[in-house]
C-alpha positions in Angstrom: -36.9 41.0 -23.8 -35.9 41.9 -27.5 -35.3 39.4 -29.9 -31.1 40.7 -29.7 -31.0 39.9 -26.0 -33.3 36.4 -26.1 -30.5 35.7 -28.3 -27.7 36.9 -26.0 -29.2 34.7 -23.4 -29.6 31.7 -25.0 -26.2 31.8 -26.1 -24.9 32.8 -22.6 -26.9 28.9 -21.7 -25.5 27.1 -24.6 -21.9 28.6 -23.1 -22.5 27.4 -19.4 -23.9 23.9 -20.4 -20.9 23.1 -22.4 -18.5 24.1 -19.9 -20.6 21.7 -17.3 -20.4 19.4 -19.7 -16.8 19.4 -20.4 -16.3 19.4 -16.6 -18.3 16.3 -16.1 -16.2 14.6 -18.9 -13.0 15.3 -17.5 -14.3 14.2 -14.2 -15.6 10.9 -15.6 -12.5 10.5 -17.4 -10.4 10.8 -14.8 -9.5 8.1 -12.5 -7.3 6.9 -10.6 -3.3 5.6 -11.2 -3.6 2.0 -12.6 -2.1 0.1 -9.3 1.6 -1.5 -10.2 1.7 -4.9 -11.9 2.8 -7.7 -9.9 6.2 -7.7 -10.9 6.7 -4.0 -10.3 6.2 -1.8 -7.0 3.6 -3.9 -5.7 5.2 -7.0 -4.7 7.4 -5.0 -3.3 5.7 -3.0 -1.3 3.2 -5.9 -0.2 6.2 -8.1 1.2 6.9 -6.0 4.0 3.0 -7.1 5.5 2.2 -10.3 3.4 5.0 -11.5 2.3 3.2 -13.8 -0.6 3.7 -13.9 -4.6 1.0 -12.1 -6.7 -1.4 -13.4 -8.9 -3.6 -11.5 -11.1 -7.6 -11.2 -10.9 -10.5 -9.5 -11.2 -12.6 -7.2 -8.6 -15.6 -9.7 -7.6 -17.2 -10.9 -4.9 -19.1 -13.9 -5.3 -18.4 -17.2 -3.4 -16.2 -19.1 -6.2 -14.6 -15.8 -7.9 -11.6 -14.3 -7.3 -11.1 -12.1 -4.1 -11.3 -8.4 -5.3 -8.4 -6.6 -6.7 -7.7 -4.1 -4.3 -4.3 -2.1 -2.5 -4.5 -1.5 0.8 -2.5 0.3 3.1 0.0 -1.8 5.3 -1.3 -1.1 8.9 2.1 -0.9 10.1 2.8 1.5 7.7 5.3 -0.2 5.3 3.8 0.8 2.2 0.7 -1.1 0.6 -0.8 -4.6 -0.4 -2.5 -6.4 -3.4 -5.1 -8.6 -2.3 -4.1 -10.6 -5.6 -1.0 -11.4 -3.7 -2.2 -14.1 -1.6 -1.5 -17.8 -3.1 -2.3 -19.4 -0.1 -5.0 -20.3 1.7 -6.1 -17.8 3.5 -8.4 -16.1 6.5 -8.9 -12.4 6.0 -10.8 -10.8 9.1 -12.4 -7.3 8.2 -12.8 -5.5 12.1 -13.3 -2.5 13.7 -12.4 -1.6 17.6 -15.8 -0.1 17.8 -17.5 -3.4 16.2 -18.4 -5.3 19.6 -18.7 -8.5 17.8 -15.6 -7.8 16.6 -13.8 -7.2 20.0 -14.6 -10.8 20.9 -13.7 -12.4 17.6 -10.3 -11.4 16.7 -8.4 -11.8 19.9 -10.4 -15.8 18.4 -9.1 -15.2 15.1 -5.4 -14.7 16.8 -5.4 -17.4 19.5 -6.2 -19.6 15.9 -3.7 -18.0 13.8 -1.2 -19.3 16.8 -2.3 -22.6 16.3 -2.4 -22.9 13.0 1.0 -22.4 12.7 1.9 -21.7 8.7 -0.9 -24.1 7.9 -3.0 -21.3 6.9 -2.3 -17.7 6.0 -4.3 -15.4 8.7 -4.7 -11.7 8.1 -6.5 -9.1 9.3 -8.4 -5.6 8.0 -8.9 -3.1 10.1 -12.2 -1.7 8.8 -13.6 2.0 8.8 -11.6 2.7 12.0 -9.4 5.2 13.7 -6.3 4.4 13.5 -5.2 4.7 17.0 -8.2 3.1 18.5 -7.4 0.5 16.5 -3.9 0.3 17.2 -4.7 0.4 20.7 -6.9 -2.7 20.4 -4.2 -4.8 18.5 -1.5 -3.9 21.4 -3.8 -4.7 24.3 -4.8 -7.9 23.5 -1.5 -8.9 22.0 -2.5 -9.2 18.1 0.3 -10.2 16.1 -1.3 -11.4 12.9 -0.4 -9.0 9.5 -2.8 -6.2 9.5 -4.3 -4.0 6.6 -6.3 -0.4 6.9 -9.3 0.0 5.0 -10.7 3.6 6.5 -13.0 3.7 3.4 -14.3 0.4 3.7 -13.5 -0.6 0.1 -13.3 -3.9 0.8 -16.1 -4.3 2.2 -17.9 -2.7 -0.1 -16.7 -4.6 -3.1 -18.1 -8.4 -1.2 -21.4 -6.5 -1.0 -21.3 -6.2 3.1 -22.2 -3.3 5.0 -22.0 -4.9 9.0 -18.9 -6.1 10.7 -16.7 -8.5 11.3 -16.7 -10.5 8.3 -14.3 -13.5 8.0 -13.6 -14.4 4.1 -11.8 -18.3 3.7 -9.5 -17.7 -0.2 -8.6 -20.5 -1.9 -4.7 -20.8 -2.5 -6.2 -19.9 -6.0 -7.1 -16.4 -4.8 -11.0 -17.8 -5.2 -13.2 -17.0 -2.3 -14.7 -20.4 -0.6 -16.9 -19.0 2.2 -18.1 -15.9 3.7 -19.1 -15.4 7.2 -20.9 -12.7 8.1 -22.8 -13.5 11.5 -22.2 -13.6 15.4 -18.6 -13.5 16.5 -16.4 -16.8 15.9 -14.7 -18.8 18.7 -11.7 -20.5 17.7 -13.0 -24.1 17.3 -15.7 -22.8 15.2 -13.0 -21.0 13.0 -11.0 -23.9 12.7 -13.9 -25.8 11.9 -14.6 -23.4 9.1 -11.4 -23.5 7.9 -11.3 -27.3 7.8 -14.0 -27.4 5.5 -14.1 -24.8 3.7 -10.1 -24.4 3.2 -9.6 -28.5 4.1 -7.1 -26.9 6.4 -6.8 -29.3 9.3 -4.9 -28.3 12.3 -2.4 -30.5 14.5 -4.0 -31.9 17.9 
């Protein structure tokens, strides 16, 4: 090759790593919409399936940090959710219908949320899941608890999980307590947790 095209080359090079370059940059750079502040769409949008005031934290997952800073979609449909927005004590169940354990722990999970009776806040997310299977689930055995979607399993994710069901116990400080990330609960054992990890005590 002759010293005028070496040249051409390496300048045709220099001219495709910048532009990969300046692609990766942009890509880095951008990200996506800052979620509402708690006193603006969020709340908002979040009362139609929690119904709760928002506090403001930061994305963790350690027993004794905040619960993460996440929106999630209302399973119902009525907008989305802040995490942050629970100031309560609080059960979140993360389930799938095609988790087996999970099957025979949330219909558990409901028949304690009846019992508990305001005491406790009781949610649910329905974790890397079809929607209608899911939806299918809820109306055959009768769940009535609020209900999140999480298809990409962010949640999840950010407590550093990767197996289903896990039950989280928040703080009415929007601090995590306990994790539970084993066999399915019953209901006594639930309530159990709850008492001590939550010192939520249910009426005989």
């Amino acid at each position: 090759m002759t010293l005028r095209g070496r040249v051409a080359a390496a300048g045709a090079l220099l001219t495709i790593q910048l532009l990969v370059l300046t692609g990766c940059a942009k890509q880095a750079t951008t990200e996506p919409a800052a979620a509402p502040s708690a006193t603006g769409g969020a709340s908002a949008a979040s009362a139609s399936c929690l119904a709760g005031p928002s506090m403001a934290s930061k994305l963790k997952a350690a027993v004794g940090d905040r619960v993460p800073t996440l929106q999630l979609k209302c399973f119902n449909g009525a907008g989305q959710a802040a995490l942050t927005d629970l100031k309560a004590p609080t059960i979140i169940n993360l389930w799938a219908s095609w988790c087996e354990p999970c099957r025979t722990e949330l219909p558990a999970v409901q028949a304690y949320a009846n019992r508990a009776q305001g005491s406790v806040r009781v949610i649910g997310v329905v974790t890397r899941d079809n929607h209608d299977s899911a939806q299918a689930f809820i109306k055959e055995h009768n769940v009535t608890i609020p209900m999140l979607e999480d298809p990409d399993q962010r949640l999840l994710t950010a407590i550093g999980r990767n197996a289903l069901p896990v039950t989280l116990f928040v703080n009415a400080d929007g601090r995590i307590a306990y994790v539970y990330n084993s066999t399915a609960l019953d209901a006594p054992t639930l309530e159990s947790l709850a008492q001590k990890h939550l010192g939520i005590t249910l009426p005989l």
